[in-house]
C-alpha positions in Angstrom: -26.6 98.0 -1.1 -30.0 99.2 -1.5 -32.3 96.8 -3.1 -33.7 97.7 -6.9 -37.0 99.1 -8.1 -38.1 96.1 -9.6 -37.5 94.4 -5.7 -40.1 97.2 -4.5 -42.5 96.9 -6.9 -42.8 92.7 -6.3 -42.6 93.2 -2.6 -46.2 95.5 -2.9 -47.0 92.7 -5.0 -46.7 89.9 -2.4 -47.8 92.3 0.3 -51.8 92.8 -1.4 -51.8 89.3 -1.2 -52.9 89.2 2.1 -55.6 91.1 4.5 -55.1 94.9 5.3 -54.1 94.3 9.1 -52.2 90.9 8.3 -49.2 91.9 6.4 -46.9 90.6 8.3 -47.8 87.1 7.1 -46.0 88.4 3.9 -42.4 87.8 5.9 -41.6 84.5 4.7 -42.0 85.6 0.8 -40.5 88.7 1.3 -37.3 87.0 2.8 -37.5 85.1 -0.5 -37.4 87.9 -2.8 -35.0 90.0 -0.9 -32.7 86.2 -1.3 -33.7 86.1 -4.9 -32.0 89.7 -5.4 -28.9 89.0 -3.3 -28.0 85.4 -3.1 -28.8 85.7 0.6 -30.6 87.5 3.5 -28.5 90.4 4.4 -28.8 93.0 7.0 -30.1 95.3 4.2 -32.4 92.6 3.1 -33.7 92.0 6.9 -34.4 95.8 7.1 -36.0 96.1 3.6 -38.8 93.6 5.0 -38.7 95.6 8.2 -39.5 98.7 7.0 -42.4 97.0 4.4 -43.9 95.2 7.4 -43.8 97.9 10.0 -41.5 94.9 11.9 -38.4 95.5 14.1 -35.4 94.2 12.0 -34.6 92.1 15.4 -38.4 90.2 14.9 -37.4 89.8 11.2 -33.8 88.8 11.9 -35.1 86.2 14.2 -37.2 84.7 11.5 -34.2 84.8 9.2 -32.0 83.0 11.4 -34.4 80.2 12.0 -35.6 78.5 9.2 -32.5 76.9 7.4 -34.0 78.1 3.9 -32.8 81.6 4.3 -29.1 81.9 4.4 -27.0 85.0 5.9 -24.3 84.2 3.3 -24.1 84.4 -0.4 -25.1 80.8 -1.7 -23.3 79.9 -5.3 -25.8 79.6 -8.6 -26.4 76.3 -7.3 -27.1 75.6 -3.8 -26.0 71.9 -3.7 -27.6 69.6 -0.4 -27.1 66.4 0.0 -28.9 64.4 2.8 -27.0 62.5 6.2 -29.8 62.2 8.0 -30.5 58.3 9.4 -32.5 56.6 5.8 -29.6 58.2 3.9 -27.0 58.0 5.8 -27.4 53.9 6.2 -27.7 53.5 2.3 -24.2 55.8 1.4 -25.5 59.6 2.3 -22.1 60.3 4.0 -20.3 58.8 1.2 -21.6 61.3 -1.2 -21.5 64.3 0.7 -17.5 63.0 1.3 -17.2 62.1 -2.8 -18.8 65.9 -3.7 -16.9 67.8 -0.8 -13.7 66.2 -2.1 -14.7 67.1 -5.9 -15.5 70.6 -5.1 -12.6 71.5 -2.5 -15.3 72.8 -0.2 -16.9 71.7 3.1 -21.0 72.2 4.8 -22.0 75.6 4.1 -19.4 76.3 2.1 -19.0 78.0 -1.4 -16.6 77.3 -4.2 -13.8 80.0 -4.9 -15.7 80.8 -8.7 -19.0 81.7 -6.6 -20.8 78.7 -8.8 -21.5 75.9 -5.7 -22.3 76.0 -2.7 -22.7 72.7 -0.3 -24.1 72.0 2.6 -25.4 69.3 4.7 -29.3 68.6 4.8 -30.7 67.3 8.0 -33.6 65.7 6.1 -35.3 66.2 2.4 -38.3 64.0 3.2 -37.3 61.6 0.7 -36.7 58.8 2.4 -38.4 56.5 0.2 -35.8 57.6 -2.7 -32.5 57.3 -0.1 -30.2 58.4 -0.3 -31.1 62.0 -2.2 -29.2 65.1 -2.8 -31.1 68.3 -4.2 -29.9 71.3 -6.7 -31.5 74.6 -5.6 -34.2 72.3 -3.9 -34.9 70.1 -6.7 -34.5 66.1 -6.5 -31.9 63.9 -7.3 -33.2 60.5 -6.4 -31.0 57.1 -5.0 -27.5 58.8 -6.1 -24.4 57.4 -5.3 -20.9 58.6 -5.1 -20.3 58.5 -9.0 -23.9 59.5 -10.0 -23.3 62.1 -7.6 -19.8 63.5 -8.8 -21.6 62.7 -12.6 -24.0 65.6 -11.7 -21.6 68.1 -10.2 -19.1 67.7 -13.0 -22.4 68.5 -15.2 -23.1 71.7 -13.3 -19.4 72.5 -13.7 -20.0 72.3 -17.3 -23.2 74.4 -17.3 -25.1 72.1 -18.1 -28.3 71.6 -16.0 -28.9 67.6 -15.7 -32.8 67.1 -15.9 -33.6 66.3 -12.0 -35.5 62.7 -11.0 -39.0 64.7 -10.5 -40.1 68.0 -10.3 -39.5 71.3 -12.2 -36.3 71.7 -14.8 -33.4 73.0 -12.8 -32.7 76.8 -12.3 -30.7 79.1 -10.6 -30.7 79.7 -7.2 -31.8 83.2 -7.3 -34.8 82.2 -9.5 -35.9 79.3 -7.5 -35.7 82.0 -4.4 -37.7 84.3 -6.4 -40.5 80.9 -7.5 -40.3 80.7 -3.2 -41.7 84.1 -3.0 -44.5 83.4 -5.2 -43.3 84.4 -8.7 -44.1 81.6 -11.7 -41.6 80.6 -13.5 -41.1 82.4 -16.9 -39.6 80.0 -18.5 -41.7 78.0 -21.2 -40.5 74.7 -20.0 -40.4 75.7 -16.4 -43.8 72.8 -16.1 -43.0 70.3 -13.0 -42.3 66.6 -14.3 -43.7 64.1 -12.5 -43.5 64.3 -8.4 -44.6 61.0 -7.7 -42.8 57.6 -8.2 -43.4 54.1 -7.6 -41.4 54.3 -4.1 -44.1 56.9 -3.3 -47.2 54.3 -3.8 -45.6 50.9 -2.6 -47.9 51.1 -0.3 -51.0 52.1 -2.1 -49.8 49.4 -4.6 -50.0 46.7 -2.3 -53.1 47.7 -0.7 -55.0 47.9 -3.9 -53.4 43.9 -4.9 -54.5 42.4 -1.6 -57.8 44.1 -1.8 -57.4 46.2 1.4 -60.5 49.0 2.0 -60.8 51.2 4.9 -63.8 49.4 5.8 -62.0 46.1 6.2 -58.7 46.2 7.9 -55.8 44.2 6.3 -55.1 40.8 8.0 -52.8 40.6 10.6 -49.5 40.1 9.7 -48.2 37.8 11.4 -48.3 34.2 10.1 -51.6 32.5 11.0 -49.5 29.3 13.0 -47.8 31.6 14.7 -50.8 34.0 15.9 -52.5 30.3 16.3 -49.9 29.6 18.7 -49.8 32.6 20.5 -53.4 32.3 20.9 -53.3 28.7 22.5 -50.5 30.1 24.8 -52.6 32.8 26.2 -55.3 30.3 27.0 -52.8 27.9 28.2 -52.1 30.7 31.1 -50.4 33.2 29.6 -46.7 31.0 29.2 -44.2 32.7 27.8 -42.3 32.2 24.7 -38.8 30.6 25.0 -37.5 33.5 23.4 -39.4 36.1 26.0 -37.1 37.8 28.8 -37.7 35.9 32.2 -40.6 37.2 34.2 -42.6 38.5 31.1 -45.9 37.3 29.7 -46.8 37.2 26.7 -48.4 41.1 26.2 -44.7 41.7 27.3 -45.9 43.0 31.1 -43.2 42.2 34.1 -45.3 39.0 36.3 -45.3 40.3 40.0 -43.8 37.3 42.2 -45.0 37.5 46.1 -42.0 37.7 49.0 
């Protein structure tokens, strides 16, 4: 299916962007418009950036096929991915991915029979401070749980588009595709909400209460008896703990013992 006129034009757009000689750093957007037009990267949509680039479609194919982003099958209206990597899977990841895969009838990478879901498994969303997370077309959905979780599907299934816990208002995905290639987003209330929240600056937060600078280095945090009595144990000769492995000193190095 040959892409439409309005698909050329932005594709000259993006290209301009960059230096006469350097257009192929244009690939990555372009695979996000040709996405935005088609719900995926298709063998049309690899060549389309081939032919623009002056690229083989096997260099743009292997692009394609790498970074998880792009997919090589149509994704629903809402790309749905919920997080089972380690911070979320120990706090209930793996129970929300189960409680959503069960709602929907679908598994990983998997659409629903109306073409309005797709789901899939994320190997991490850099959120581990909010864990366990789950994004709509890439947005945030912070410390869900199975029912906050099924909650937000069954609002999708509605049509509604439930606010998300930072970022930009929810779209579709062919318009958040589109926002990947470099397009602003029309809409008037398309404005990010906040992207930073107080699991962000714990931190920071604690630094600034205890009066911590980069010129003065926190305090150690170990309990000062307990660093006192390390200390008087290294004097002493370097005696083990009684909790240490036998034959290690205290800087945890094996003691050589003669024949």
């Amino acid at each position: 299916m040959a892409l439409s006129p309005q698909t050329h034009a932005a594709a000259a757009e993006i290209i301009a962007r960059y230096p006469v000689g350097r257009s192929r750093s244009a690939l990555l957007p372009l695979l996000h418009l040709v996405q935005a037009e088609q719900n995926c990267v298709t063998t049309e949509g690899v060549q389309f950036c081939a032919d623009q680039l002056g690229l083989t479609a096997a260099e743009v194919g292997a692009v394609a096929t790498f970074y998880t982003m792009y997919k090589r099958r149509p994704v629903g209206e809402y790309l749905v991915s919920v997080c089972t990597n380690l911070s979320c899977a120990l706090l209930g990841g793996d129970e929300v991915f189960a409680r959503v895969a069960e709602q929907l009838g679908v598994g990983h990478d998997e659409t629903t029979p109306d073409g309005s879901i797709t789901l899939e498994h994320a190997e991490c969303l850099a959120a581990c401070d909010y864990a366990p997370v789950m994004t709509v077309n890439y947005e945030f959905y912070d410390q869900v749980d199975p029912d906050s979780a099924q909650a937000l599907i069954t609002g999708l299934r509605a049509g509604e588009r439930p606010l998300p816990s930072r970022g930009g208002p929810l779209c579709s995905f062919a318009e958040v595709s589109r926002q990947l290639a470099g397009f602003a987003d029309p809409r008037p209330e398309g404005v990010a909400g906040p992207g930073v929240g107080e699991p962000s600056v714990a931190g920071l937060l604690l630094a600034e209460i205890d009066g911590w600078t980069a010129e003065q280095p926190p305090a150690p945090l170990v309990p000062a008896a307990a660093q006192a009595s390390k200390d008087a144990q290294a004097e002493a000769g370097g005696t083990a703990p009684a909790s240490a492995p036998a034959g290690a000193s205290v800087s945890g190095s094996t003691e050589r013992k003669g024949n």
